[in-house]
N, C-alpha and C positions, 0 to 999 in steps of 0.2 A: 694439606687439609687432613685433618683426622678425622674419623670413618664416621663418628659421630654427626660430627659437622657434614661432611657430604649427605648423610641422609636426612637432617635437617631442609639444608637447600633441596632436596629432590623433591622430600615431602609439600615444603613450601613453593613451589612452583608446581608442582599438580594441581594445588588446593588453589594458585593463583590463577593457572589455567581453566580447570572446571569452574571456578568463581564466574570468570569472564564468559563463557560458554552459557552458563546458567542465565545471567543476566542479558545474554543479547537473544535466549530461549525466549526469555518472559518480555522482553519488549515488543518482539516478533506477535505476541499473543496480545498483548497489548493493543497492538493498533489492527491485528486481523479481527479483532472483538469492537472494536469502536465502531458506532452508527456511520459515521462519513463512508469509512471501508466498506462494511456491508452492505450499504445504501448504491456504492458506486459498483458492486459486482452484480447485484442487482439489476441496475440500468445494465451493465454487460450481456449477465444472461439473456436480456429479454428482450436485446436487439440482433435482429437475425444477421443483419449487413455484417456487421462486425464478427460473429459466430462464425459467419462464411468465410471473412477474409481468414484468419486464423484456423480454421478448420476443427473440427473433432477431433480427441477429447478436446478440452480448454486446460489447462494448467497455468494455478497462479501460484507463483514464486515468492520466497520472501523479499521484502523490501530492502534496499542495500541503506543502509542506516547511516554511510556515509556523503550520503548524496544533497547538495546542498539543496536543491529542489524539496526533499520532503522537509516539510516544518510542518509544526502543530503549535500552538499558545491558546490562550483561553476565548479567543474568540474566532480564530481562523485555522485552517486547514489545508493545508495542500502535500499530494502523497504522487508520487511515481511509481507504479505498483507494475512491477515484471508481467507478463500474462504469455504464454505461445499455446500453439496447437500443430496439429498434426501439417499447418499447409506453410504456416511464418509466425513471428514473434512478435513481440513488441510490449511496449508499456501504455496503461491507462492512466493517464492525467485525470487529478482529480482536483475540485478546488471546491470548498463548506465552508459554512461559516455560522455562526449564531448571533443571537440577538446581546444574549448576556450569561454568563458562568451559570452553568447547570440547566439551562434552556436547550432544547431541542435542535439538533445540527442541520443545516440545510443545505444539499448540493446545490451548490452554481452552477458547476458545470463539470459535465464527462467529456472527455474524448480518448480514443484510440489511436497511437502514432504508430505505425510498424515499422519494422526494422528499413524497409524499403524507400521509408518519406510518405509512406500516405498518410493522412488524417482522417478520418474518420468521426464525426461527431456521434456521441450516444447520448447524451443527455446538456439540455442546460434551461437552466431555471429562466422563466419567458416572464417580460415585467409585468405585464399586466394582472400578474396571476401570482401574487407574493407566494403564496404556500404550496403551488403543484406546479412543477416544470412539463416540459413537454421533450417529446423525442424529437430527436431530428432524422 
């Protein structure tokens, strides 16, 4: 390979690198900005059971974008979102939905799995009541 050529490939694989880096930045923002997400840390904050098991601080993790669990399309939602604290871990199961493209997201349903097998419910949408869920 002549010297020119090696810096070609080097240059061209940084720029492939950081390409890929960039774009799994902005997905990451993507869905930490979407209503279903924010709606569902929400419900987390503001159940103390689940705060306890987990402990203080709360840290939520990016989403592993490999995971066949998370999916998104125009009418539904469903996200595996990492979360731990200072006592154990675990992911919050999240499942939205809407009526029709560019309408208003609605969780169905939260819950907290920890690392351990517990479940933990924090949120799910109660029938009688289409537009306001209830805690559990």
């Amino acid at each position: 390979m002549s010297m020119p050529l090696q810096k070609l490939v080097l240059f061209g694989s940084m720029v492939a690198g950081g390409s890929c880096t960039l774009i799994y930045y902005l997905i990451q923002k993507a869905f930490s900005r979407a209503s279903y997400y924010q709606s569902a840390l929400e419900q987390l904050h503001s159940h103390p059971e689940a705060l306890e098991a987990l402990g203080p601080p709360l840290s939520v993790h990016y989403l592993h974008l490999t995971d066949r669990y998370n999916f998104v399309d125009i009418a539904d939602a469903q996200l595996k979102i990492p979360v731990s604290g200072s006592k154990s871990e675990g992911h919050l199961y999240v499942s939205s939905s809407r009526d029709a493209p560019f309408k208003r997201w609605h969780l169905q349903e939260v819950f907290l799995q920890l690392k351990d097998g517990q479940q933990i419910p924090v949120f799910k949408r109660s029938a009688e009541n289409g537009d306001e869920g209830k805690k559990d």
